[in-house]
N, C-alpha and C positions, 0 to 999 in steps of 0.2 A: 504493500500500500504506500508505503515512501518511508520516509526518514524520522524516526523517534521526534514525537514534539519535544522531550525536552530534551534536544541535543545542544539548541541557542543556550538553553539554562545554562548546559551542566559543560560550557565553552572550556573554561578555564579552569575545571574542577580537578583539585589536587593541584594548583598552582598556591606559592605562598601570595595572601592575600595584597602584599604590595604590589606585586609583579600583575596580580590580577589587575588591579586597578589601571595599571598603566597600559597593560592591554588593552582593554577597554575601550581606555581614553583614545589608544591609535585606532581600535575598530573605525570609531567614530570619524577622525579625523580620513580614513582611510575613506570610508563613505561618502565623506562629506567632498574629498576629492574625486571620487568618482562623477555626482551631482555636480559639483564644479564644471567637472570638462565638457557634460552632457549641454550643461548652463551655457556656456560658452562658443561649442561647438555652435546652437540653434542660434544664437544670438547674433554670432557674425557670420551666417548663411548669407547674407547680400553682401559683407564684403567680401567675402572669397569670391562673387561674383563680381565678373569688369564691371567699369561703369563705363567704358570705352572698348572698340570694336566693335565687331556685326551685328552682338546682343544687346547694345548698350544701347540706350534710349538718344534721339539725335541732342545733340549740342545745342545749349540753349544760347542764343546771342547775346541775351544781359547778362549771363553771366561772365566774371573776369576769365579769362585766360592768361597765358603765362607772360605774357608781353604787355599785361596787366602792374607788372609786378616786379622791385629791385631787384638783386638777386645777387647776394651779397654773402659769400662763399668761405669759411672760415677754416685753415687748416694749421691745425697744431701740429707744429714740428721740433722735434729735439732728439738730434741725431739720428735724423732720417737719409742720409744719402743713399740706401739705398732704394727708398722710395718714391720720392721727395718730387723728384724730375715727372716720372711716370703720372703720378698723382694728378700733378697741374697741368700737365697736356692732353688728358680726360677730362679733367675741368672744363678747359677751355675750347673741347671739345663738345660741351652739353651745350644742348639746345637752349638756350637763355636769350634773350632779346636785347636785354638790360644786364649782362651781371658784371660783377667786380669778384677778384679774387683778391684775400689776403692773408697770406702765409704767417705764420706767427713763431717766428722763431726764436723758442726760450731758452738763448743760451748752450746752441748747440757748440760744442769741439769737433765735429768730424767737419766733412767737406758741405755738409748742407749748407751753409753760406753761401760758398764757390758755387755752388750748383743751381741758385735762387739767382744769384745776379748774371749768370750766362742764359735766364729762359728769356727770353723776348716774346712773352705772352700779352694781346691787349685785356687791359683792367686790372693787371697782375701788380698787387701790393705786398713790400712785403714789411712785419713792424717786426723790430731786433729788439731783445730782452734782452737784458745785463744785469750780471750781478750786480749787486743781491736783490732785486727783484725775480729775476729768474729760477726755475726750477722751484719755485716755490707752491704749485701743484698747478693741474689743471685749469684749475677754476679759477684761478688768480690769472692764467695765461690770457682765459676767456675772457675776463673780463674786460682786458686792459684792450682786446680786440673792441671789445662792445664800445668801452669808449673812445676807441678810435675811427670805430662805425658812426658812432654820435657826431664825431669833428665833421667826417668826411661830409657827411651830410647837411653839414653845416654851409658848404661848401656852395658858390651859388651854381654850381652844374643841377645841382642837387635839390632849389629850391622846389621841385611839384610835386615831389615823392611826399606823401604822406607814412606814418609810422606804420598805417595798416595795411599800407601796398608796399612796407621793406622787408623780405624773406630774406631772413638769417640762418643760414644752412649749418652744419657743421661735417666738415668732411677729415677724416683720420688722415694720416700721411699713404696709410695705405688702402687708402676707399678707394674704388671703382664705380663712377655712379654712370648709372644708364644714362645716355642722351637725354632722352625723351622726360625723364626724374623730373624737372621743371612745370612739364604739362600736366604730370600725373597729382604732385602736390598744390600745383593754381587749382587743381578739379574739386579735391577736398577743401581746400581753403574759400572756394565759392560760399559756403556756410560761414556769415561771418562772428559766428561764436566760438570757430574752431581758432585755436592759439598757437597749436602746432600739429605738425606731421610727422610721423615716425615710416620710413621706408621699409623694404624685408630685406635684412641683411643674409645673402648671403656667402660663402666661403670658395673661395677663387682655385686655393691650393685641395682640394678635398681629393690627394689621390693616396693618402693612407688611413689605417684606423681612426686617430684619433682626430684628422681634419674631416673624415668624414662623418665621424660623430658632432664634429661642433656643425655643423653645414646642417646638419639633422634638428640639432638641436634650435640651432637659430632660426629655418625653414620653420619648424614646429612651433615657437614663439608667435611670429612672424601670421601665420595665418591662422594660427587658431585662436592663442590666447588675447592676442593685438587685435585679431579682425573684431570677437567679441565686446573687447572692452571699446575697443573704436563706435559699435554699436550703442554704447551707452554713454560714449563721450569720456569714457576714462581712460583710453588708450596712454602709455607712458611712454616717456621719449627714451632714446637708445645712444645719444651720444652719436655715432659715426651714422648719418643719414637720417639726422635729423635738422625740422624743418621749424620755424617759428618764425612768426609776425614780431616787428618789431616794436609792435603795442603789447603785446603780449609779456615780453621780456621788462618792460618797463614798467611792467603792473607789477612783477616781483625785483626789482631792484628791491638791493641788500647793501648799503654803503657803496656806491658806485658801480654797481655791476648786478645782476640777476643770479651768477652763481656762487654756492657757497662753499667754505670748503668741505669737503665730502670727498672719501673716495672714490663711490660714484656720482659724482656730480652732476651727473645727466637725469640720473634716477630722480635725487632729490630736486633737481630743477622742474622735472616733468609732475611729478604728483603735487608741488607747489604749484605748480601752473593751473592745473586743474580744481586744487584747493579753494583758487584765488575767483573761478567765475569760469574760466576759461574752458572749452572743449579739449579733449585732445583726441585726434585722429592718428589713422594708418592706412597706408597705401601697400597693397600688394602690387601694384600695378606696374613698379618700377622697383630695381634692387640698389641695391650700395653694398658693391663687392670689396673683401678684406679676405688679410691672411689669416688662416686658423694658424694656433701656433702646435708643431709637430711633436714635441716633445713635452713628457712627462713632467718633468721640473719644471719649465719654463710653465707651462700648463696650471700647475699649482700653483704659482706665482701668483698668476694673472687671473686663477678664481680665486685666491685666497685673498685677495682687494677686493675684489669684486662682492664676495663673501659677505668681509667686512664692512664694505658701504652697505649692504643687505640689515647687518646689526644697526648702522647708524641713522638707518630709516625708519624704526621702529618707533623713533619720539616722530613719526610724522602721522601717527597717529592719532596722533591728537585735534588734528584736519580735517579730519575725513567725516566729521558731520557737515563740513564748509562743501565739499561734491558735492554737485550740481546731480543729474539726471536720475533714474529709477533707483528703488532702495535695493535692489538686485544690485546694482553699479557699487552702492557704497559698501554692502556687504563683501562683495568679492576685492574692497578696496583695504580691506580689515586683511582678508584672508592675504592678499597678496602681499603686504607691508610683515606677513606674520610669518613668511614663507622660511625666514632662517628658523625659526621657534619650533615648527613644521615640522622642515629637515630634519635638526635634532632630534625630535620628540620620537622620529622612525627611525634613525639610525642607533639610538638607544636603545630601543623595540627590539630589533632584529639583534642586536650586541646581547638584547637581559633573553631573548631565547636565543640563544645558541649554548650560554653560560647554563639553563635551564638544562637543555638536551643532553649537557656534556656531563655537569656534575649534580644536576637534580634528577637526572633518571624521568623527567618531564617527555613524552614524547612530541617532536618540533612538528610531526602533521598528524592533525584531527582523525580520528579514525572514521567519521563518517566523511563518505563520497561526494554528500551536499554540502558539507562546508567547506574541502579541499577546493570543490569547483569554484565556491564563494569568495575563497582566499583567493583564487588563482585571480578571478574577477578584477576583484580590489585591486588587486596587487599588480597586473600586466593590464587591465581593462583601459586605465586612462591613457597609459605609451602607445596600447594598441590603437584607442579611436586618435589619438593623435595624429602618429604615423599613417594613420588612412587616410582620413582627413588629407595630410600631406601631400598625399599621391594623387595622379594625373593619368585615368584611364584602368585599366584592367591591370598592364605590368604594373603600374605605379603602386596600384592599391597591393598586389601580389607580393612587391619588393618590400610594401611597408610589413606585411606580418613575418615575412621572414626575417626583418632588422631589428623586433621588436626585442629579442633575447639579446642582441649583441648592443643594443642601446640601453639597453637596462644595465649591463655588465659596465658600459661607461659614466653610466649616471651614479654604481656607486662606487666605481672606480676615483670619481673628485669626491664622495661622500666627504671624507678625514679636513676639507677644508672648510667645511663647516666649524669643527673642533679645532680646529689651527687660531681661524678667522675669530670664532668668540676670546680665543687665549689671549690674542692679538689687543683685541676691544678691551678687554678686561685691566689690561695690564698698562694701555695706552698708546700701544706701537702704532703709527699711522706713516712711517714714512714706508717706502716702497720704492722697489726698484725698476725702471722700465720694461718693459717686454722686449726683446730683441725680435728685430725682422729676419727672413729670410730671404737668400737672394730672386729676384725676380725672374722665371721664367716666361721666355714667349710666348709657351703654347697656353699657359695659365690665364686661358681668357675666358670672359664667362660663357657659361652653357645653362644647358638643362641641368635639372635638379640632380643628385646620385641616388641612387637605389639602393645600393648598398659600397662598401667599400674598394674603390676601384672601380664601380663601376658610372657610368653613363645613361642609366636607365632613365629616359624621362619623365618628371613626375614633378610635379609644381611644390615646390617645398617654400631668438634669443633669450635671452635670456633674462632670467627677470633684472638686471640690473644695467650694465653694461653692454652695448656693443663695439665698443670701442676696445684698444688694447692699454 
């Protein structure tokens, strides 16, 4: 007839009552992520869909288009030679009507200087940081662009630009932004509540494991959880391909500048933003390509920051009754700001049973059938509808279930920086070492999404904090 009613009871029986409870509490959260992605998924069903191309509804003539609008291109550099060049001649490459580039250079020692004052790019600026202003973090770099945006503007070339037709881009030294990126963000900015635009980042180098797990990971950001929150106007910004009104920055100035210092300073500029009134969107429609970084160490570095600004977004909860749109929006704005809290709460789970199995004689799977199936659920259900979601067509959808095991293996493969990242927080450590690049190859141009590693599979593919390095 089926399965003992009281099998739910009797879950955790013979477990010590602490361990029960903490079970429990992950059931809960486990579920509660499940409903999350289901929430999500529905939510951003229209932006996964164009709003441009054959399907897309024709073009309305009131509204602005790209030639609408400044376009005013911000690239943080510090000790980029190796990307530095490539960067800006894809810049100047994008379709923009109007833009200006300005390179921000804090303080580099290698040849990134040399290599800024040989490009002969038009609108190409570049501002030089010097000690001791310099290297003094991102957001200090940012800022002192912002007010150099402010001069410029100042400028009478300059006088008919208004604040709400000047788009402040931000582009990493090693972004690759689509041509067409310009059309795709004037389309969403037509709503003019929206404050900024978040692109889909994705990963240029993806031809081993672990760059095709970040490509994965950032795809799966990118259109599930962004399209969603775009849906309710809570979408967050990502740093490298991201898009803001120049009114919008000026409603969150912080003593002369919109960012503050944070790790991730994107993060906390973005759910600020949204705190403040403001919409925040995301475009799938166009990408902004970066290097995944190849290596383990390096790896951990650059989430173990990234981590950390996760912990220091957690006072940004305090905001989140100020979110604008549906109470689904602000809930999921709790859940996301709680996301390191989250992490932990499961990677202790899994730590207090295994400790269980080994020396409590506890056994780690439920003996009955329907709960093994339930756990399985929980436990791969939200990677799997992710990954599908991700995918583009029959192979697309096919490659997602097959990458579901080995994406899992990587998710908790960075698990440990989570516990790095809070030790970090705790103790005070905030400074950080840069991510090193690697060299640029030719053939590393963008494509279709990967299927699995190594491969080419096409299929329409970040992270909650960062996308930048």
């Amino acid at each position: 007839m089926g399965e003992p009613a009281g099998d739910w009871g009797d879950l955790y029986a013979g477990v010590p009552l602490g361990f029960q409870i903490l079970f429990w509490i992950l059931l809960v959260v486990a579920v509660s992520s499940f409903v999350s992605i289901i929430t999500l998924a529905v939510a951003g069903r229209r932006y996964r869909r164009p709003v441009s191309g054959r399907h897309a509804a024709p073009p309305d003539p009131e509204q602005p288009g790209e030639d609408d609008y400044l376009w005013v291109f911000l690239v943080p550099a510090l000790n980029e030679e190796v990307t530095i060049a490539d960067s800006v001649s894809r810049l100047a490459a994008t379709r923009a009507t109007h833009r200006r580039i300005l390179v921000i250079d804090d303080g580099s020692e290698d040849r990134t200087p040399e290599i800024l004052a040989g490009l002969d790019e038009p609108g190409l600026r570049v501002l030089t940081r010097r000690a001791p202003e310099a290297r003094v973090g991102k957001g200090a770099a940012l800022n002192d662009a912002y007010r150099q945006v402010e001069r410029m503007l100042a400028e009478p070339e300059y006088a008919g630009w208004s604040s709400e037709r000047v788009v402040v881009g931000i582009v990493d030294a090693d972004g690759r932004l689509d041509p067409d990126a310009p059309a795709a963000v004037a389309r969403r900015l037509a709503d003019p509540s929206v404050g900024g635009v978040q692109l889909l980042v994705r990963i240029y180098n993806r031809h081993g494991f672990l760059t095709w797990a970040q490509d994965v990971e950032f795809g799966s950001f990118g259109l599930v959880y962004q399209a969603g929150r775009a849906a309710w106007g809570t979408a967050n910004m990502g740093g490298n391909g991201q898009f803001n009104r120049l009114s919008a920055l000026e409603a969150i100035d912080v003593d002369g500048g919109p960012w503050r210092d944070r790790l991730t300073e994107d993060q906390d500029l973005g759910v600020r933003m949204v705190q403040s009134g403001w919409r925040g969107s995301h475009s799938n429609e166009a990408s902004i390509h970066q290097q995944g970084v190849p290596g383990l160490r390096r790896l951990y570095r650059q989430r173990t920051r990234w981590a950390q600004g996760g912990w220091q977004s957690i006072a940004l909860l305090a905001g989140v009754g100020r979110t604008g749109g549906p109470l689904v929006g602000r809930i999921d704005a709790v859940y996301y700001l709680l996301t390191p809290v989250l992490q932990l709460a499961a990677g202790l789970g899994f730590a207090a049973a295994i400790v269980l199995a080994v020396w409590g004689e506890v056994p780690i799977v439920p003996a009955s059938t329907l709960l093994v199936l339930c756990f399985l659920v929980l436990g791969f259900g939200p990677g799997l509808i992710t990954l599908v979601l991700r995918g583009r067509g029959p192979g697309g959808k096919l490659s997602a279930v097959v990458a579901v095991v080995p994406y899992t293996v990587y998710s908790w493969l960075v698990f440990p920086v989570v516990l790095i990242s809070l030790g970090r927080q705790v103790v005070g450590r905030t400074s950080w070492r840069k991510t090193d690049r690697v060299a640029i190859e030719t053939h590393q141009d963008a494509d279709p999404p990967s299927g699995g590693p190594g491969s080419q599979e096409p299929g329409r593919a970040g992270p909650g904090g960062s996308a930048g390095s």
